[in-house]
PyMOL commands that place a pseudoatom at each C-alpha (Angstrom):
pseudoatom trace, name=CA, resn=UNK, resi=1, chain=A, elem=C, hetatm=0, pos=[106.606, 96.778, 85.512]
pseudoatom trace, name=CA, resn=UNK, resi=2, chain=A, elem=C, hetatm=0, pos=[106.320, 93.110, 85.607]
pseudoatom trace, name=CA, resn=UNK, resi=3, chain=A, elem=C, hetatm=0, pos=[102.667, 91.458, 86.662]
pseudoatom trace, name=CA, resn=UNK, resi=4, chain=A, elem=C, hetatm=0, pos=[103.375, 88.715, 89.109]
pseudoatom trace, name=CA, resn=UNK, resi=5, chain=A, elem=C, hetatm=0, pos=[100.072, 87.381, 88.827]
pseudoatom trace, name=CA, resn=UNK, resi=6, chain=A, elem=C, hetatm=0, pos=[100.572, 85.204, 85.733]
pseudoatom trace, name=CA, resn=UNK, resi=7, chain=A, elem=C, hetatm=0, pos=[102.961, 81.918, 85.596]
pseudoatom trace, name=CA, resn=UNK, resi=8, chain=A, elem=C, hetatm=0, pos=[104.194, 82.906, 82.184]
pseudoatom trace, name=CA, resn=UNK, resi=9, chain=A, elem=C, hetatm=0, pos=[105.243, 86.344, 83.574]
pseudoatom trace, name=CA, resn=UNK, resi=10, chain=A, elem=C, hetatm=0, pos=[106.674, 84.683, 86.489]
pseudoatom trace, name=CA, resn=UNK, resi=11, chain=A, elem=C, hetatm=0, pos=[108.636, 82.589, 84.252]
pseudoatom trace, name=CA, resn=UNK, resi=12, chain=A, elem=C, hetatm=0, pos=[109.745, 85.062, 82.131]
pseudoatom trace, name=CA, resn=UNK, resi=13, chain=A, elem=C, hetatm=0, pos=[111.329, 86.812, 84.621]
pseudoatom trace, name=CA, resn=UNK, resi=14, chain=A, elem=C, hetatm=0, pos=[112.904, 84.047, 86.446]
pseudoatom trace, name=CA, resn=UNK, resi=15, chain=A, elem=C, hetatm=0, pos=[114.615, 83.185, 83.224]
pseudoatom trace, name=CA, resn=UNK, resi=16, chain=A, elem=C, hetatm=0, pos=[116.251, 86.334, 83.080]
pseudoatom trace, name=CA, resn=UNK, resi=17, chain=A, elem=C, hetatm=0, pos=[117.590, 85.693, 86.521]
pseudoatom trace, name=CA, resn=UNK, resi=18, chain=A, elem=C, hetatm=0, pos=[119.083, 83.090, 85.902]
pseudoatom trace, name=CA, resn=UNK, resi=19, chain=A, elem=C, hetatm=0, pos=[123.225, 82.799, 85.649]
pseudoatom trace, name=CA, resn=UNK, resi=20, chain=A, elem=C, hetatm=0, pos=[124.543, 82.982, 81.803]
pseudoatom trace, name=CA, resn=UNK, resi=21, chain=A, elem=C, hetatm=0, pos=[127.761, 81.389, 83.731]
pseudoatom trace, name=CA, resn=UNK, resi=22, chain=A, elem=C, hetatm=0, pos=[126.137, 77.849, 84.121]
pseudoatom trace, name=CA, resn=UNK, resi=23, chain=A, elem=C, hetatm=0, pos=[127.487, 74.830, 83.563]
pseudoatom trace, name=CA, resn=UNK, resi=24, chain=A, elem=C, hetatm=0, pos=[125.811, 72.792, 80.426]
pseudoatom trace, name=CA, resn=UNK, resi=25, chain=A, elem=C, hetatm=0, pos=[124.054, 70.584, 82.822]
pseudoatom trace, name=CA, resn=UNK, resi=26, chain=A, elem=C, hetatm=0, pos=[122.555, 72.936, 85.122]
pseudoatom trace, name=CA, resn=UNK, resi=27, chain=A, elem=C, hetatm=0, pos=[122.230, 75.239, 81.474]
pseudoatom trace, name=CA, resn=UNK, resi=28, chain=A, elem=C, hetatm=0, pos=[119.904, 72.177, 80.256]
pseudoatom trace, name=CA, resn=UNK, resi=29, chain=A, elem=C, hetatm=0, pos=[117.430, 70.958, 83.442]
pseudoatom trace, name=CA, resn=UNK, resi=30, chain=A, elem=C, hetatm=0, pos=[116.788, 74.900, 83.046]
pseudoatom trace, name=CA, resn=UNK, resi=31, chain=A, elem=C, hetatm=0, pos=[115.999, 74.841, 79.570]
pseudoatom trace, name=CA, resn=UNK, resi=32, chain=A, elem=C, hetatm=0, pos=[113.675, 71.824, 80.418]
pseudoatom trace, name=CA, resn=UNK, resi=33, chain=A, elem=C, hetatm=0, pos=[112.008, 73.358, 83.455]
pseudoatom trace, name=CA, resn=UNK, resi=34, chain=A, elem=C, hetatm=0, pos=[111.229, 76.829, 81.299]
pseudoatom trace, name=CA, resn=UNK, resi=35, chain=A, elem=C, hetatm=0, pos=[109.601, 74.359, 78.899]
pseudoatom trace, name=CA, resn=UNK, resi=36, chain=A, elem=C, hetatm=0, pos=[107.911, 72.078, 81.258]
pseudoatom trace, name=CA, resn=UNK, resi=37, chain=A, elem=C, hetatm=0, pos=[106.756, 75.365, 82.911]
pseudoatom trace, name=CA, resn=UNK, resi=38, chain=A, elem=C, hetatm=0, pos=[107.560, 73.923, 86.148]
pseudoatom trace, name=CA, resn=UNK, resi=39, chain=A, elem=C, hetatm=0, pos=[107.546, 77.093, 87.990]
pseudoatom trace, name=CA, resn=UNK, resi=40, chain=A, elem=C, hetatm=0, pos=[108.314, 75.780, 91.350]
pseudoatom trace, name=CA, resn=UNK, resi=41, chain=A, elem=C, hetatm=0, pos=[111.263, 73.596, 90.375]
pseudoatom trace, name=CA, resn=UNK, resi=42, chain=A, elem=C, hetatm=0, pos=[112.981, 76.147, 88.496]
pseudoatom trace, name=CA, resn=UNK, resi=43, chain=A, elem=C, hetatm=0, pos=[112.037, 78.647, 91.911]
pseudoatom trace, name=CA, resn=UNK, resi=44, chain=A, elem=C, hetatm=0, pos=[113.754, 75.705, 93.985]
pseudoatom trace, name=CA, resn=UNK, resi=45, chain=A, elem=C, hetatm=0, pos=[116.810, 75.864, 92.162]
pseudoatom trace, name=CA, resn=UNK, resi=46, chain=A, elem=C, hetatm=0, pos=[117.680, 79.066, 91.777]
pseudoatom trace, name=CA, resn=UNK, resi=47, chain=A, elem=C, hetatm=0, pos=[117.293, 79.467, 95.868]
pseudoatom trace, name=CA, resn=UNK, resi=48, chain=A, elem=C, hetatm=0, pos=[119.678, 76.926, 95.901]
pseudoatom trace, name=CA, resn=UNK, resi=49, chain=A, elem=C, hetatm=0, pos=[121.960, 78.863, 93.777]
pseudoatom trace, name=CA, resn=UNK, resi=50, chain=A, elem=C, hetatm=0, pos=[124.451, 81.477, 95.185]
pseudoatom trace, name=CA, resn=UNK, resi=51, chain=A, elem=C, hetatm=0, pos=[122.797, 84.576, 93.689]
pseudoatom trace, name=CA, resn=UNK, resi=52, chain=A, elem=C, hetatm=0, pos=[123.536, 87.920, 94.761]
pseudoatom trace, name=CA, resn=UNK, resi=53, chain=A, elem=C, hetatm=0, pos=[121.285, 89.407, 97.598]
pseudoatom trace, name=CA, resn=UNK, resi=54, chain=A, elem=C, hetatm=0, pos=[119.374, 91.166, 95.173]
pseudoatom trace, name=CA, resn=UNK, resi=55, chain=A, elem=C, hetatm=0, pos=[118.539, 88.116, 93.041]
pseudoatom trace, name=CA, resn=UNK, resi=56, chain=A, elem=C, hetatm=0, pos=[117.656, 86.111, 96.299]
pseudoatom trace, name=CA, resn=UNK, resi=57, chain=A, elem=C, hetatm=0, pos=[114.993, 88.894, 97.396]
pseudoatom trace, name=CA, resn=UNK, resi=58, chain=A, elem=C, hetatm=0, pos=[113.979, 88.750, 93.758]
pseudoatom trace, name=CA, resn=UNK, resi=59, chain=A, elem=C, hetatm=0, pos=[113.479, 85.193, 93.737]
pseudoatom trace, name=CA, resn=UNK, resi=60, chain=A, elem=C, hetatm=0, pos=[111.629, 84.943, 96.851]
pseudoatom trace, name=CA, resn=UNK, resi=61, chain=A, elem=C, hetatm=0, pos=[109.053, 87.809, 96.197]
pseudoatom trace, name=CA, resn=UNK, resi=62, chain=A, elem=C, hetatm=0, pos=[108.139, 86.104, 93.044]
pseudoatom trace, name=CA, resn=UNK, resi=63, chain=A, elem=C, hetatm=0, pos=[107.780, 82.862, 94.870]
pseudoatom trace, name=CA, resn=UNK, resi=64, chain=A, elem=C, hetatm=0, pos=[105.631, 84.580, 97.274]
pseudoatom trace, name=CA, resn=UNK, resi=65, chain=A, elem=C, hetatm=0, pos=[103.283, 86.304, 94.435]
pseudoatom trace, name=CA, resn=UNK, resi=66, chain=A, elem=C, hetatm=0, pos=[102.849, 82.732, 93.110]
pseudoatom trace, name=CA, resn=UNK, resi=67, chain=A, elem=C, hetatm=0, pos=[101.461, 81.786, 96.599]
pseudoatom trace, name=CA, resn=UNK, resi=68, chain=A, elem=C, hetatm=0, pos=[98.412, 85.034, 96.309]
pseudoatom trace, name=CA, resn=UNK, resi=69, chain=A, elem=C, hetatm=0, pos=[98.250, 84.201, 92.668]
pseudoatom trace, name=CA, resn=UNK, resi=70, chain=A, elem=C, hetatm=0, pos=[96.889, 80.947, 93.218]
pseudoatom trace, name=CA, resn=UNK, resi=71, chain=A, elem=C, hetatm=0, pos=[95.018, 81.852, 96.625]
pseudoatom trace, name=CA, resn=UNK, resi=72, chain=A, elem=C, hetatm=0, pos=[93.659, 84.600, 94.066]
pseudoatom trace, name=CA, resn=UNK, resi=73, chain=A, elem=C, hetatm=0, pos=[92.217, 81.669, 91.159]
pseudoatom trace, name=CA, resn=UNK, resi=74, chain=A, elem=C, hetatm=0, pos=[90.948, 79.719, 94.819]
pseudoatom trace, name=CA, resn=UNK, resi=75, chain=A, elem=C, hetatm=0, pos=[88.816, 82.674, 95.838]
pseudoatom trace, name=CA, resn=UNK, resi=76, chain=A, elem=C, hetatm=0, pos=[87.610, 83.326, 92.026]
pseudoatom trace, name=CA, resn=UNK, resi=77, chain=A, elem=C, hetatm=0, pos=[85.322, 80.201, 92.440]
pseudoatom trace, name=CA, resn=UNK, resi=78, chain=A, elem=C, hetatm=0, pos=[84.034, 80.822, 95.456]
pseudoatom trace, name=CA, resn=UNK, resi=79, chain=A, elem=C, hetatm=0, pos=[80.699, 81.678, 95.493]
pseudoatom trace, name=CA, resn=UNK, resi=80, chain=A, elem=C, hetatm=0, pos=[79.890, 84.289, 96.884]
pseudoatom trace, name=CA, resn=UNK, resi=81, chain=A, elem=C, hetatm=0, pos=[83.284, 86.146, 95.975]
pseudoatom trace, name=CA, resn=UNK, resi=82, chain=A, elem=C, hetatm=0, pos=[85.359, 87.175, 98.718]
pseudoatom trace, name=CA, resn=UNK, resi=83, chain=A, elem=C, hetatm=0, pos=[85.545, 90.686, 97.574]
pseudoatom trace, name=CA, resn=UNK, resi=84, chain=A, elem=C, hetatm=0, pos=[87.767, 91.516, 100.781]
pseudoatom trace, name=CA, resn=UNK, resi=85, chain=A, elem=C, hetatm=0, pos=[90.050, 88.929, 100.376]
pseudoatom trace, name=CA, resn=UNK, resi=86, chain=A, elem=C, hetatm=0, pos=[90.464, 89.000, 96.911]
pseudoatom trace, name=CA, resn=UNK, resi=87, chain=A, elem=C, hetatm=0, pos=[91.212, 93.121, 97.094]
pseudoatom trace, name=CA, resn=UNK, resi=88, chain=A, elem=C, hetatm=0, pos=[93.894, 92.158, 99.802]
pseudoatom trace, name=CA, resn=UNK, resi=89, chain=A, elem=C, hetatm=0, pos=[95.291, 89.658, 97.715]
pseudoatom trace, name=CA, resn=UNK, resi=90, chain=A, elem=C, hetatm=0, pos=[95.446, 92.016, 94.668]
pseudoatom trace, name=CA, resn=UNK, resi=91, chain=A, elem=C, hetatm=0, pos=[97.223, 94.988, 97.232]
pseudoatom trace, name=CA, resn=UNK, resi=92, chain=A, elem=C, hetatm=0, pos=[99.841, 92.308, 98.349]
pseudoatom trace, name=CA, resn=UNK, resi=93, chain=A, elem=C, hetatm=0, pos=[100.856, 91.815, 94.634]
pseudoatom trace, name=CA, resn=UNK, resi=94, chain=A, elem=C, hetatm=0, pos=[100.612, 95.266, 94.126]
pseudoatom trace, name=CA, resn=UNK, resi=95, chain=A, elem=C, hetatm=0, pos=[103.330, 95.377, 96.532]
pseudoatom trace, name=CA, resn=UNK, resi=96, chain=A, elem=C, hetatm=0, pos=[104.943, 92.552, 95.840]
pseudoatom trace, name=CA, resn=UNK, resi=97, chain=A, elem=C, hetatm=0, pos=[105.627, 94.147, 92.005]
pseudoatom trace, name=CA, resn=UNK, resi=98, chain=A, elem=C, hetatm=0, pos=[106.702, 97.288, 93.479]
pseudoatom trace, name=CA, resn=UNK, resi=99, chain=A, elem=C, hetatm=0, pos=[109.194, 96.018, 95.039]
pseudoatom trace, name=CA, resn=UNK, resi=100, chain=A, elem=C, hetatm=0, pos=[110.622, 93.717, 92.416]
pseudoatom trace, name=CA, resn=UNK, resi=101, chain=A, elem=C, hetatm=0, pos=[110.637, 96.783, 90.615]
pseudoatom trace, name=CA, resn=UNK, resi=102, chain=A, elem=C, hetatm=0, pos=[112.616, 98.303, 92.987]
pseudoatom trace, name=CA, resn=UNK, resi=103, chain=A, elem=C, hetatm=0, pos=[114.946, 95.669, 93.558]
pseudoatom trace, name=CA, resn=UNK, resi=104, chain=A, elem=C, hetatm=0, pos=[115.793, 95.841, 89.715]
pseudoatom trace, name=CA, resn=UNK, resi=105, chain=A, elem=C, hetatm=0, pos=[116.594, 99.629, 89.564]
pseudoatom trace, name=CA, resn=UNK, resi=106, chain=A, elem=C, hetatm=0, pos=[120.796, 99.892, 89.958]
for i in range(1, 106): cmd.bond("trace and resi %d" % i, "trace and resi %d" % (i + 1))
show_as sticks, trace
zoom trace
């Protein structure tokens, strides 16, 4: 199972969606986004990719677990802690995960 919470994670995983059939350019600006960590350029490029359904729904439910993630680090400094929001936030990952997991069984 793959925790959606965490860039890294998130970026580990998107690398291993992406196409071993690129070309060297598109092979490279991936290379550089993995090591820039520039989650949300590499997330914008694969959508504009033509992935297989499966990848697509992949790509997106990771690109909506970055949105709670970081809604998630917001409510962390509130004070006081939005206990509710922050258990609802953890339940949509929850889900979120799930599903990727899903998505990944053949």
């Amino acid at each position: 199972m793959v925790d959606l919470r965490y860039t890294r994670e998130r970026l580990r995983v998107l690398r291993t969606l992406v196409p071993t059939t690129l070309d060297q350019d598109y092979g490279k600006l991936v290379a550089t986004l993995l090591k820039e960590e520039n989650e949300l350029a590499l997330l914008e490029l694969l959508e504009g990719m033509g992935l297989p359904e499966k990848l697509k729904k992949r790509v997106e439910l990771i690109k909506q677990a970055r949105e709670v993630s970081l809604k998630l680090v917001e409510y962390s400094k509130m004070i006081p802690l939005p206990h509710r929001d922050i258990g609802a936030g953890y339940k949509i990952l929850r889900e979120f995960q799930d599903e990727f997991d899903r998505l990944g069984e053949d």
